[in-house]
N, C-alpha and C positions, 0 to 999 in steps of 0.2 A: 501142171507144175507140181513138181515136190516141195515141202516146206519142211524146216526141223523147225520147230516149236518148242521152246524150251521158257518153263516158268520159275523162279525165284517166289516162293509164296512163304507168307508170315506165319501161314498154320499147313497142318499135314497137306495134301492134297485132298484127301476123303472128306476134309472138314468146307469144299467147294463144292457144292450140292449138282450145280449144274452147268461146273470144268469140261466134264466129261463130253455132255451131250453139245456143247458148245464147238469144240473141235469136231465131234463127228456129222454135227451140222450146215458146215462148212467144206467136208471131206466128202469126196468117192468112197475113198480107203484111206485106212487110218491105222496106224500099229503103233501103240503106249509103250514105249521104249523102256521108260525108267516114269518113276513114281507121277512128274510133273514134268514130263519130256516125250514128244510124239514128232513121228515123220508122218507127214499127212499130203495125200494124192488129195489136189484140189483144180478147178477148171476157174477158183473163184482169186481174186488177186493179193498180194501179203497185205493189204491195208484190210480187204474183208475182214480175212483173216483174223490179224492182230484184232479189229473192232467184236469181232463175235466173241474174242475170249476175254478182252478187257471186262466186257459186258458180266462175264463170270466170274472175274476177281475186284480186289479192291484196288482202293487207287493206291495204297502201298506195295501195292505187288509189281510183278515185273512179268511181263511177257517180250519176248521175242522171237521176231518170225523169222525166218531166213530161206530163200530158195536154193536148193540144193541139188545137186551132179552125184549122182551115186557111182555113173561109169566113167574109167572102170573102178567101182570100187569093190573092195578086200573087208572082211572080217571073219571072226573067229566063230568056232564050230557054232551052228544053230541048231543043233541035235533037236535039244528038248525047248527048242521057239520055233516050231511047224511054222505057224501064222506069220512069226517075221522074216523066215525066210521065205516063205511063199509071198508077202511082200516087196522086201526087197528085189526079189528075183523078176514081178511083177513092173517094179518101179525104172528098175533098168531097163527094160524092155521097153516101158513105155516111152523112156530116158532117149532112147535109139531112134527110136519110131521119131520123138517131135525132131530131133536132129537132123533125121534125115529128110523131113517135112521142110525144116526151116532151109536146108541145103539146095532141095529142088526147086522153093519158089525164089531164092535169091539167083538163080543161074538160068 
């Protein structure tokens, strides 16, 4: 499953010692969008999720998990973001693949 991750933090994000390793411990693959914002390939569920990065912030912060459809989705040149569009480009595909999983065993 894909998840966009997005946090609301009281301080920078750099000043969360162990944000980082928190999402990627819970991810396959993981691409840091924006400062405190990650699309994260996970096999593990949004409440994991949300719990492993709660775990890294305080209780005034804010996380939010959400599962996300990338296909078909559209954005803007990723020239100089190799990793996120080899990402993304990854995310769809695997996007494809569970859909069409979920399509065979329902018929």
């Amino acid at each position: 499953m894909l998840y966009a991750v997005l946090c609301r933090l009281g301080r920078p994000a750099g000043e969360y010692p162990t944000l980082s390793g928190a999402v990627q411990s819970v991810g396959i693959a993981w691409w840091q969008v924006a400062d405190s914002t990650w699309l994260v390939q996970s096999d593990r569920s949004a409440s994991d999720v949300r719990d492993a990065i709660s775990a890294a912030i305080t209780a005034e912060d804010l996380a939010l998990v959400f599962p996300v459809d990338v296909g078909p989705g559209v954005w803007t040149s990723l020239a100089h973001q190799k990793y996120g569009r080899k990402f993304l480009e990854s995310a769809m595909a695997h996007g494809r693949s569970e859909s069409g999983a979920a399509r065979s065993t329902s018929t």
